[in-house]
C-alpha positions as CSV (number, residue, x, y, z in Angstrom):
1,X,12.1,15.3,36.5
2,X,8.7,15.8,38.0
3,X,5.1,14.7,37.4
4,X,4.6,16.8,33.9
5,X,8.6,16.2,32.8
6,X,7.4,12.4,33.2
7,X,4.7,12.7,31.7
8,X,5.7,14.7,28.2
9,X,8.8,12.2,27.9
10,X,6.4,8.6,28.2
11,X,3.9,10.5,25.6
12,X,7.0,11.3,23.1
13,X,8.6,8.1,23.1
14,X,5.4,6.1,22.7
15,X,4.6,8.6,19.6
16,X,8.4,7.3,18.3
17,X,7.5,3.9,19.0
18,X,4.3,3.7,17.3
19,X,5.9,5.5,14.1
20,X,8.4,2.5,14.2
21,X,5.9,-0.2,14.3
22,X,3.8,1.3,11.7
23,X,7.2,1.9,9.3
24,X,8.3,-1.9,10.1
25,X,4.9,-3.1,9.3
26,X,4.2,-1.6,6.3
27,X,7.8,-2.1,4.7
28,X,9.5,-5.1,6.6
29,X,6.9,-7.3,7.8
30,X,5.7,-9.9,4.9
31,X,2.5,-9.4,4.4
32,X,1.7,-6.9,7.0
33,X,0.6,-3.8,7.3
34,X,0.6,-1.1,9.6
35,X,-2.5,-0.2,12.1
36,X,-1.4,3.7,11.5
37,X,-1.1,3.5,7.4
38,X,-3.8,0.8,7.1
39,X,-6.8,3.4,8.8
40,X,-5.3,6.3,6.7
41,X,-5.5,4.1,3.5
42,X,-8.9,3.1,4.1
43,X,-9.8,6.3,5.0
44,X,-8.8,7.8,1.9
45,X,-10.5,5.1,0.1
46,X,-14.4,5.2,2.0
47,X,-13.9,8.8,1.2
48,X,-13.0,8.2,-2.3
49,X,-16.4,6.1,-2.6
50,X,-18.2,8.8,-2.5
51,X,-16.9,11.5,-4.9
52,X,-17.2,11.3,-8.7
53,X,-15.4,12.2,-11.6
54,X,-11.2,11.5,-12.2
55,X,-10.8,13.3,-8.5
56,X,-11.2,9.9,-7.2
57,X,-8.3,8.1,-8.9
58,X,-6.1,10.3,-7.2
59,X,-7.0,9.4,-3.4
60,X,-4.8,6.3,-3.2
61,X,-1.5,8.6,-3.8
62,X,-2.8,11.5,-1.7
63,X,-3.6,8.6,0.9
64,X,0.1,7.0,0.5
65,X,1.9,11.0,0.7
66,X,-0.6,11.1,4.1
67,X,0.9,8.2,5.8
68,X,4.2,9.6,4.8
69,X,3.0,13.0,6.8
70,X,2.1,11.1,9.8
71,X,5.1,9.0,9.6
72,X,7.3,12.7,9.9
73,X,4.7,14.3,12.1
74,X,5.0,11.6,15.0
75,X,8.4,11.5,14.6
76,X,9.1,15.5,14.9
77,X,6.4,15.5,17.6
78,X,7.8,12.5,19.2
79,X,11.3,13.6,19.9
80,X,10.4,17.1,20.5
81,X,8.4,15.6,23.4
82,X,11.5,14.2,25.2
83,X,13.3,17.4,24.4
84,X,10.7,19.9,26.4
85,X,11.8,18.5,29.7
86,X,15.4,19.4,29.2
87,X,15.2,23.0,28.0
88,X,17.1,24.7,28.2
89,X,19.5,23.3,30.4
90,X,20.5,20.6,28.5
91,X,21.4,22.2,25.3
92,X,23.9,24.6,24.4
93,X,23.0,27.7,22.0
94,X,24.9,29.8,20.0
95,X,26.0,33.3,20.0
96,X,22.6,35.6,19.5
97,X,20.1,32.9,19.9
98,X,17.4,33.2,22.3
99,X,16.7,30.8,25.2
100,X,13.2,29.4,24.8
101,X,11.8,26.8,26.7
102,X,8.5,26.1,25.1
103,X,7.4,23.3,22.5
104,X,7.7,25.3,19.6
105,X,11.6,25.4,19.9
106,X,11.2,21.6,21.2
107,X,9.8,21.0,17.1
108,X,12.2,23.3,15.8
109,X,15.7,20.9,17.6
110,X,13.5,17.8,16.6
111,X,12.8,18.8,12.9
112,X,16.5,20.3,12.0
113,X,17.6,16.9,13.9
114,X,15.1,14.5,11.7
115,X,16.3,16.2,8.5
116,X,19.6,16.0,9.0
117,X,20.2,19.8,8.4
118,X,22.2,20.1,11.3
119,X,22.0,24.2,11.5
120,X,24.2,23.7,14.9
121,X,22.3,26.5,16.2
122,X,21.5,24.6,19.4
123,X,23.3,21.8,20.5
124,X,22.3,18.8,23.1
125,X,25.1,19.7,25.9
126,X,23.9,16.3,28.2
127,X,25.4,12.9,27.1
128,X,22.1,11.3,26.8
129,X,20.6,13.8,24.5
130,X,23.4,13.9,22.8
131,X,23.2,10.1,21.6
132,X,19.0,10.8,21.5
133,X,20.1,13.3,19.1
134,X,22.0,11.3,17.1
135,X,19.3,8.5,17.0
136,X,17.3,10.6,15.9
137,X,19.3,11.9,13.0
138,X,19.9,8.4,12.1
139,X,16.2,7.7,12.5
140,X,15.0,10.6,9.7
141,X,17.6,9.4,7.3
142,X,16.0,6.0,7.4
143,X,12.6,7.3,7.2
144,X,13.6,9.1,3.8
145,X,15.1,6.2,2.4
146,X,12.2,4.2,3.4
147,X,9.1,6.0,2.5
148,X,11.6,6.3,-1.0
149,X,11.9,2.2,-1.2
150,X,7.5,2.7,-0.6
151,X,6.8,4.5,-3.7
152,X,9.1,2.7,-5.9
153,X,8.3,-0.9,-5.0
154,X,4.4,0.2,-5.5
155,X,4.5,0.9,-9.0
156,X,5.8,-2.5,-10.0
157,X,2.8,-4.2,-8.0
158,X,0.7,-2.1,-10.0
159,X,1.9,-2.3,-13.0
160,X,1.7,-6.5,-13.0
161,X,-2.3,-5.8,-12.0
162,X,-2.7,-3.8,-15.0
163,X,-0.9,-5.9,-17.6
164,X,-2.7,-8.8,-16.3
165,X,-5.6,-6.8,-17.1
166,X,-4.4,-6.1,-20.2
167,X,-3.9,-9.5,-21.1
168,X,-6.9,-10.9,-20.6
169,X,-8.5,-8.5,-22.8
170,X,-6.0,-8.5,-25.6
171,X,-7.3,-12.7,-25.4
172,X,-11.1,-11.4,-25.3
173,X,-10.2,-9.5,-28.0
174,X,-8.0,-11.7,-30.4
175,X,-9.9,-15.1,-29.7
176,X,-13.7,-13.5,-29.8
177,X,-17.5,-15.1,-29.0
178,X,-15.6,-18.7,-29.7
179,X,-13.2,-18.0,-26.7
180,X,-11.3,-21.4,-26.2
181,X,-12.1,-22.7,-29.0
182,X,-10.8,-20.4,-31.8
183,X,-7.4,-21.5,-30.3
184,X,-5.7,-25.0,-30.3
185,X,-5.8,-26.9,-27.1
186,X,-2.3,-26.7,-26.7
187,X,-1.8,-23.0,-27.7
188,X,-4.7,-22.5,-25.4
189,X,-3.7,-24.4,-22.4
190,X,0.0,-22.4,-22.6
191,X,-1.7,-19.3,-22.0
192,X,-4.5,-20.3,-19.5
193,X,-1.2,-21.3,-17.4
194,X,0.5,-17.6,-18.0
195,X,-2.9,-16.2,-16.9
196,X,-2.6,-18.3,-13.6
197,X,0.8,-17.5,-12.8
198,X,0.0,-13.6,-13.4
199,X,-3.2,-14.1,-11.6
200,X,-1.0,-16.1,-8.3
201,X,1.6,-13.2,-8.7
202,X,-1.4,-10.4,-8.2
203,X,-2.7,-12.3,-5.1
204,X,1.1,-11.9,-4.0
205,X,1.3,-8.0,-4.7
206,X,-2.0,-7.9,-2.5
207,X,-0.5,-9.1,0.4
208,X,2.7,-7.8,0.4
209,X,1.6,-4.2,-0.8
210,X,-1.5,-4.4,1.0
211,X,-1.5,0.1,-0.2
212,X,-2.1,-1.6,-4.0
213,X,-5.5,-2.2,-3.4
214,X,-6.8,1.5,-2.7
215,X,-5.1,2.3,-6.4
216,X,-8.1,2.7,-8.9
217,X,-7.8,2.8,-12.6
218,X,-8.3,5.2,-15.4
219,X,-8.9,3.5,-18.1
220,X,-11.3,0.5,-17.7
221,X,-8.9,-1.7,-20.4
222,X,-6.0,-1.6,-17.4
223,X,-8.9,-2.1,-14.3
224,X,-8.7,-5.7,-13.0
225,X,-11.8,-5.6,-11.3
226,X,-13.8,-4.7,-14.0
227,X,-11.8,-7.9,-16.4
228,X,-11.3,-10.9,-13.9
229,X,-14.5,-12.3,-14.1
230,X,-13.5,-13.3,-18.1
231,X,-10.4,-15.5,-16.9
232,X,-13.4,-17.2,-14.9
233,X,-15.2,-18.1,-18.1
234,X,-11.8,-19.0,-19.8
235,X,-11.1,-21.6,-16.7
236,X,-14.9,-23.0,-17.1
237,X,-14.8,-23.3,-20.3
238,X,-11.2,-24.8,-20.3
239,X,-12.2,-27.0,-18.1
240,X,-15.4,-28.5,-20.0
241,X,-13.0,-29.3,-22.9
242,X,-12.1,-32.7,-23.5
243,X,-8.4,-32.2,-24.1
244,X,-6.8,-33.1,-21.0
245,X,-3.7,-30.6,-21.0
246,X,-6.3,-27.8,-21.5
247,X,-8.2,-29.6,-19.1
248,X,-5.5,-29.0,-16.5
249,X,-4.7,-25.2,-17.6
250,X,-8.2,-24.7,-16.3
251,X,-8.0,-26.3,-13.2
252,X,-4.6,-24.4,-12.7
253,X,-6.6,-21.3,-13.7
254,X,-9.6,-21.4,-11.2
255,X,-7.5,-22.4,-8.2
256,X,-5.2,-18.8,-8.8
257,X,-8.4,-17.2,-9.7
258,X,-9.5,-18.8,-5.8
259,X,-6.7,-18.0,-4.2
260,X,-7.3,-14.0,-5.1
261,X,-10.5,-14.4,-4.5
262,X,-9.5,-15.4,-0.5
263,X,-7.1,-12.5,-0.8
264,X,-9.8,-10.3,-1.1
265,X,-12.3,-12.3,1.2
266,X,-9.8,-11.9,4.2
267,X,-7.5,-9.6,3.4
268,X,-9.9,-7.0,2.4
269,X,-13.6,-7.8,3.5
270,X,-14.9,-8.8,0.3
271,X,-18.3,-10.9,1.3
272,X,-19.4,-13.2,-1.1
273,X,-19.2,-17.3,-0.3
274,X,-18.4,-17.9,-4.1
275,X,-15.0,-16.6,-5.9
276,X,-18.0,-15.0,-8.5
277,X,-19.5,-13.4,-5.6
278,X,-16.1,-11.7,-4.0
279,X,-15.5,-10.8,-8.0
280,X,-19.0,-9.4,-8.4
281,X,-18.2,-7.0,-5.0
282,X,-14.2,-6.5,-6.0
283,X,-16.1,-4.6,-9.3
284,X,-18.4,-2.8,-7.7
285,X,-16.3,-1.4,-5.3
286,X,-14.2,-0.1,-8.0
287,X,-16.9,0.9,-10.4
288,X,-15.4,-0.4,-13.2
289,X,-18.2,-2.6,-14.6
290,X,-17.0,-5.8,-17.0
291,X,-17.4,-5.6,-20.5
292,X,-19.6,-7.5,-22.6
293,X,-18.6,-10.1,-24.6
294,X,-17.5,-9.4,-28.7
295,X,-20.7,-10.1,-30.4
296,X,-23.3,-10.4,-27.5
297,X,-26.5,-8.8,-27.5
């Protein structure tokens, strides 16, 4: 091969490799993320910042459908780029097709390859290619499965964000103005230690579904940002109480509620050097502003 051959095949396989990292980053590596889908996802979401109206709910799925794209686009342009430099010697075609030797038919070999359609059109004739082929082939079968095992293991994540939401306004709701204290301590303390192991389990989704936090909410009753700062109260309050299991309950309480809030401090650039404060930016970057209390002026 010469100078240019060179060339197109080193650009094509780093374009392969970098899909791979991103893929095993995103969906393999705990707590990671990929550099690719990351910039894409944020993307989505500066943009997102800026629009009004329901339009804006739907840039975390049009961001998470855009990774997808440039997952299949680097891989089609990938392989196609270590094709070019072997055509058309090193494929066979069939009976009426033309001989082309340009990148267009290099897309076309690498995007009947990556989808497994197999038209048999033009075959790789050269032993190497022939097992590139096939790699390739395996490759796009795992890229469907995966970006598949994406979508399906978001929803869950969500879903746990929004019944915690849920939950701690169904309590703002059923316990009113007295909070804490229209319970007894030990009905009380039981749930304060639900809320903290739903609270520990969303700091969980965020860092092993780092695409979760891009997702804004319709309705405000299912947006966490907009309800977290009342399981703050409920551990202050719980822990001003002089029952001692209740007392506990709130201290198991504000240490999940601190541990989301460093979630969103590091994992998400949330400034702010109090839990409150990272709270007080999580809302605001999500526009959902908290309710008031039942009963306050």
């Amino acid at each position: 091969m010469d100078f240019g051959d060179t060339l197109w095949t080193v650009l094509g396989a780093g374009l392969v490799l970098l899909m791979l990292v991103d893929v095993f980053r995103t969906l393999l590596y705990p707590h990671g993320s990929g550099p690719l889908g990351r910039a894409i996802m944020r993307g989505f979401w500066l943009v997102s910042r800026k629009l009004r109206g329901r339009g804006t709910f739907i840039a975390a799925p049009l961001a998470m459908a855009a990774v997808i794209g440039a997952w299949a686009s680097l891989a089609a342009i990938g392989w196609a780029l270590l094709y070019l430099p072997h055509l058309t010697n090193g494929f066979v075609y069939g009976a009426g097709v033309p001989l082309r030797a340009d990148f267009a038919e290099a897309l076309y070999i690498s995007l009947v390859t990556l989808s497994t359609v197999g038209f048999g059109d033009i075959v790789a004739a050269h032993p190497v290619l022939r097992l590139v082929v096939a790699l390739q082939a395996v490759t796009g079968f795992g890229l469907l499965t995966a970006t598949v095992t994406w979508i399906l293991q978001t929803f869950p994540a969500l879903n746990r964000r929004r019944a915690l939401a849920h939950q701690l306004n169904l309590f703002r709701e059923a316990a009113g103005p007295a909070g804490l204290l229209a319970l007894h301590p030990g009905h009380a303390a039981g749930l304060l230690e639900s809320i903290a192991g739903n609270v520990a389990s969303v700091s969980i989704d965020l860092l092993a579904f780092h695409e979760t936090y891009y997702f804004r909410e319709i309705e405000q009753r299912g947006s966490l940002p907009a309800t977290v700062a009342y399981a703050q109260e409920l551990a202050a309050q719980a822990q001003r109480n002089e029952n001692a299991e209740l007392q506990f309950a709130g201290r198991m309480l504000h240490a999940a509620l601190d541990g989301l809030a460093e979630v969103l401090r590091g994992k998400f650039g949330h400034a702010g050097t109090t839990s409150a404060d990272v709270f007080d930016s999580y809302e605001l970057h999500h526009r959902h502003m908290r309710r008031k209390d039942p009963g306050a002026e």
